[in-house]
N, C-alpha and C positions, 0 to 999 in steps of 0.2 A: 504494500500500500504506500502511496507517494503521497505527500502532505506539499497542496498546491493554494494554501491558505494567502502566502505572499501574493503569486503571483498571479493571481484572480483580484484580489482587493488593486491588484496594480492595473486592472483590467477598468476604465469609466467607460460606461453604454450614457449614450443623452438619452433625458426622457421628454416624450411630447406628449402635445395635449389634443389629439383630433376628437375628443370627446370624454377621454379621461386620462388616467396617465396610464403613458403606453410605450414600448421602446417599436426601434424599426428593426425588420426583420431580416439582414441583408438576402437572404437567400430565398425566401416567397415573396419578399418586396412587397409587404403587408404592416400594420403597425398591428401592434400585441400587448396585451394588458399587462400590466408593473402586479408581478406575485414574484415570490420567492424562488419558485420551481422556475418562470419564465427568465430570470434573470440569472439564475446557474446555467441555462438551454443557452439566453443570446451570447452570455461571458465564454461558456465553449466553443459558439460558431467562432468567435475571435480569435481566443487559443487554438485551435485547429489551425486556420488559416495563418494565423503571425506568428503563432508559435512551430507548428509541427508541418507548415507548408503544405496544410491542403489547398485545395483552387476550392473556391466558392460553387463553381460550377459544377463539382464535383459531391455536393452534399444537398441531401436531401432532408425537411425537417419536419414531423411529424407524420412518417410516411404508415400509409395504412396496410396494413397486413391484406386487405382485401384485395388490393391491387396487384399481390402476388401471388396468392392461393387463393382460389374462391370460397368464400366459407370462413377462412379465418378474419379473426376478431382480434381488434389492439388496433394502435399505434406506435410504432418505436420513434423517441425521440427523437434521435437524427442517426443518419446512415451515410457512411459514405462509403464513396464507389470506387470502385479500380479504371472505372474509364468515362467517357466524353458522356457517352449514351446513358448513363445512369442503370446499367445490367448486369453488374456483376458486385455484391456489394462486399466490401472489405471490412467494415468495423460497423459493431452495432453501437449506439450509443444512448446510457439509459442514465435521465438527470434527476435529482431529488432536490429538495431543497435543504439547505444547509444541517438541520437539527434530525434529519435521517442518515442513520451510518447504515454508508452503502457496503460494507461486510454483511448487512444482513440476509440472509440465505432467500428471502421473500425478493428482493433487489433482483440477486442474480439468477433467482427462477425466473425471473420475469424477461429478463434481457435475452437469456438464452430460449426463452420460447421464440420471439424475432429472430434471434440466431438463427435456429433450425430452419426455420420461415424461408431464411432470403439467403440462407448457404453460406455467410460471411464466414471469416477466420478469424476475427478478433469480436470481443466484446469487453467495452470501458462504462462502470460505473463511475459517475461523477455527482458531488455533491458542493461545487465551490471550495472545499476544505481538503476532501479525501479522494483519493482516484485510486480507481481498480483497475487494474487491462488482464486479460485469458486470450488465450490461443487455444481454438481448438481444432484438435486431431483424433478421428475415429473415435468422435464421442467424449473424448477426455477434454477438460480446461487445465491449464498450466497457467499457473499464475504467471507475469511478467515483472521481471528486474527494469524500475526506471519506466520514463515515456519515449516510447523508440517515436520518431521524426513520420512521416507519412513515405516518403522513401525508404526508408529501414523498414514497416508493414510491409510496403509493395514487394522486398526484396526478401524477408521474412531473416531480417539479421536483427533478431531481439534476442535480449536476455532473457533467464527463466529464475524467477525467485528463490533461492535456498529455500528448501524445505528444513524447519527446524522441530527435531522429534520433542514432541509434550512428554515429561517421565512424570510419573504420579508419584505422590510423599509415600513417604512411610509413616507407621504410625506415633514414631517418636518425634516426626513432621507436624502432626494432625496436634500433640496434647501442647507442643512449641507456645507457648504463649507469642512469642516474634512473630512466629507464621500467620497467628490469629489475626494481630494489630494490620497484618498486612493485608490480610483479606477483609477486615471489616473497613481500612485505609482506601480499598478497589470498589467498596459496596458491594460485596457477596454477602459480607453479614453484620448484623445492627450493631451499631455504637452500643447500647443499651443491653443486647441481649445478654442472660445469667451465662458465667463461664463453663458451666456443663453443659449447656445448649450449643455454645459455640466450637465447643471440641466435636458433638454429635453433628454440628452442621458443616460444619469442615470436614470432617468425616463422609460424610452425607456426596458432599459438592466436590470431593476427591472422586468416588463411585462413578458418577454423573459426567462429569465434565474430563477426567484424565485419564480413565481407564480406557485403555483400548476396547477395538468391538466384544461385544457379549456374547461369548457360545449360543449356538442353535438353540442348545439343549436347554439351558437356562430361558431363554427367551419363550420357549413354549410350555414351561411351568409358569411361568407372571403371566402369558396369556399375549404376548407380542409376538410378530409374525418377522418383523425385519426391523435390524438397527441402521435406523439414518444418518447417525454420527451427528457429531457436536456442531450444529450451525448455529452462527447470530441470528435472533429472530426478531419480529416489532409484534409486539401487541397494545392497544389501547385500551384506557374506559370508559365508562361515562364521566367519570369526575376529572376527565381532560390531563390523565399522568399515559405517558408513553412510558412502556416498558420495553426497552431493545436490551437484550439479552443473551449472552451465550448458553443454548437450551440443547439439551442429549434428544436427541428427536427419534422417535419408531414408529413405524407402521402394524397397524391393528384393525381391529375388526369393532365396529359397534353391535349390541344386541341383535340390530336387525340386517347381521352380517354386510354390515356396509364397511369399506374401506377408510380410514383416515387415519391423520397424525398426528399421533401424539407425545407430546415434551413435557421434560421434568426441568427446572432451571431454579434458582435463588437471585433473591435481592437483597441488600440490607442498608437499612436508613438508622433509626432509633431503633427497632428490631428487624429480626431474621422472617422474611418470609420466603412459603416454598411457594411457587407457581404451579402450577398444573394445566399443560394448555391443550385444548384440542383446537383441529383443524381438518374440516371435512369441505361438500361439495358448498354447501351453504355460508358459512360462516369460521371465523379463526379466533380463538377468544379464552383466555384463561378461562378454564370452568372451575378453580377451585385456587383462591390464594390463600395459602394456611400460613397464620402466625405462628411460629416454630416456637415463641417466647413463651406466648400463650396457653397452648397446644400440647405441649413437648412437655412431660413430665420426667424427671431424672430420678432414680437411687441411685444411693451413692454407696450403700450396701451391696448389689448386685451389679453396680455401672450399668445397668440397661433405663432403655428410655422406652417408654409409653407414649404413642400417640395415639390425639383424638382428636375430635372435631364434636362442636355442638350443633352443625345443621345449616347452620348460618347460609343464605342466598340470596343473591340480588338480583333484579331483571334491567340491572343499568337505572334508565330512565323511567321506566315499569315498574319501579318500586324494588319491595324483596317479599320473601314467600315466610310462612312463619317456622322457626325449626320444629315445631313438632310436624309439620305436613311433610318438612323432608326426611324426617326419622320415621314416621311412620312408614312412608315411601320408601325408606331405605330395608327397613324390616320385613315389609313385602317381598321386596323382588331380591334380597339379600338377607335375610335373618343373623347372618354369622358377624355380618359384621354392625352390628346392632350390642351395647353391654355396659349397662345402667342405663339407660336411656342417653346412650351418647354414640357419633360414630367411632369403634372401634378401628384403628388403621393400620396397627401392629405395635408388638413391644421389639425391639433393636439391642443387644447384646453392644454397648460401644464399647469393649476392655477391648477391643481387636480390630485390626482394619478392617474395613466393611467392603466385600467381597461381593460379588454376582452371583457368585457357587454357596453362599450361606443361606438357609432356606427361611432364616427370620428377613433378609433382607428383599428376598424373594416375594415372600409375603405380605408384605410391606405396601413391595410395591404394584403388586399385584392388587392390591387392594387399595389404594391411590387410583388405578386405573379402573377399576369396577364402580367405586364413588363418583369420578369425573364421568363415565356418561350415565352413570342416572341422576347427574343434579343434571345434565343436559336434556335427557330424556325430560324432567319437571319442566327445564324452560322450556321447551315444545308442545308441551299439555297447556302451559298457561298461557302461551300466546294464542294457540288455537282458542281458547276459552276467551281470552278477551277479542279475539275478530268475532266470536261468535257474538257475544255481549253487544259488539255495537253495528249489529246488522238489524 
């Protein structure tokens, strides 16, 4: 990743006023509204051309997937071409506005669908701050060392970014008080949280995010079908907090054997919380953010932690559902994990590094994933119920 923070701010676009504030477009030779997003897009037509010696002629901006496959749906920000004719496209180019880190796996899903689209060999995520560039070959992206010139693309003399291997702690790593300060320093975990919480979520966030892939075998006792490895992801609320995140992501099955994916990931502010996200045909959305401070009971006679949850659920904007309807919901279509009137989520042995092959952790999380789609399953009954109400 290249930090192009200087040399964008060194980039001034005029703005005009043919009806409100607008910049001009050089290459559709149209004026275009003053947003955040539109002003990373015209700052790159500029970099391109001054910087990496595209021709203007050669770039297309908001080009429509239609106009290449019939059927396909999108626009990619801007593309440009290996020739006069605009037919053979060379770099796909996907712009965010500044406060999206384009590392997030949503970003470069998106860019490489265009990719496929129009055949290119490069795709650059840009964000005025951060830039991304892949090359791809038989299906594979390789990151790129540096911003190779528009010549060096044509001639395919770029660098390939050092892969540098992630090794996971150990657990004399994990109890480190230093290690702690460092990760609650990064926001993985809260200022605030009790120090037996934060060894178990250090622990936890070791598992998750630095352990290599997870055996077959393991992944079809928790009930996952395939490990998607560690992407940056974005999820939003209603209460207008953007969570972009490093999230261990799998592919699963919901109740009604439908496909989607599902990620485990931490944040920490004042305390530790766990996320739980899914993301199917419909919608992408934590279904479940557990306060770990809360949540997370410790002995310290046994070192093992108890987790629960009281039911707790919101519908964003549509309110929240009351916990006994999701307990008793819960008890229904899952009884086992129902114990005091509370949800039961597993107890966790933390005197030892937490393992994929341990069957408390297994359980664990297996049951994190059984509770995330039926609070989803609930939100689905209750929208339907309220479209029904106001017909």
């Amino acid at each position: 990743m290249e930090n192009i923070d200087k040399i964008f701010k060194g980039i001034k676009l005029q703005k005009y006023r043919p009806g409100g504030k607008s910049f001009a477009d050089p290459v559709r030779n149209i004026f275009v509204q003053c947003t955040p997003e539109e002003e990373v897009r015209q700052k790159t037509i500029q970099f391109l051309n001054s910087e990496l010696g595209v021709p203007l002629e050669r770039i297309k901006v908001e080009e429509s997937m239609a106009h290449v496959k019939r059927g396909a749906r999108g626009r990619a920000d801007i593309v440009v071409y290996r020739d006069d004719k605009k037919k053979e496209a060379l770099l796909v180019i996907e712009c965010k506005s500044p406060e999206v880190d384009v590392s997030c796996y949503i970003v470069r899903e998106q860019s490489e669908r265009y990719q496929k689209i129009l055949g290119a060999d490069y795709c650059m995520l840009i964000n005025g701050r951060q830039l991304l560039m892949y090359k791809y070959s038989n299906g594979f992206a390789i990151e790129l060392e540096g911003i190779p010139s528009y010549s060096e693309l044509l001639n395919h003399k770029v660098e390939y970014a050092k892969v540098i291997p992630i090794k996971s702690y150990k657990y004399s790593d994990i109890v480190s008080k230093e290690i702690q300060r460092a990760f609650v320093k990064e926001e993985y975990i809260g200022t605030f949280t009790p120090n037996d919480i934060k060894s178990f979520a250090l622990n936890f966030l070791n598992l998750i995010l630095l352990k290599s892939t997870v055996d077959s075998k393991y992944l079809t006792k928790i009930g996952l079908s395939e490990d998607f490895g560690v992407k940056r992801t974005r999820f939003g609320n209603s209460a207008g907090y953007n969570y972009q995140e490093l999230t261990r992501l799998f592919i699963t099955k919901d109740n009604k054997n439908k496909d989607l994916i599902w990620g485990l990931s931490m944040i920490g502010y004042s305390n530790t919380q766990l996320n739980v996200s899914i993301t199917n045909k419909i919608k992408k959305h934590h279904s479940l953010q557990l306060d770990m401070d809360r949540f997370c009971v410790y002995d310290s006679d046994t070192k093992k932690v108890t987790i629960t949850h009281n039911g707790a659920l919101s519908f964003g904007r549509g309110g929240s559902m009351s916990h006994k309807t999701v307990i008793d919901y819960v008890r229904e279509k899952a009884p086992d994990l129902i114990k005091n009137d509370k949800i039961y989520l597993g107890t966790i042995d933390n005197s030892r590094l937490l393992e994929w092959k341990y069957t408390d952790v297994q359980n664990f999380i297996r049951s994190l994933l059984r509770y995330a789609i039926l609070r989803d399953e609930l939100r689905v009954k209750h929208k339907r119920k309220r479209s029904k109400s106001k017909k």
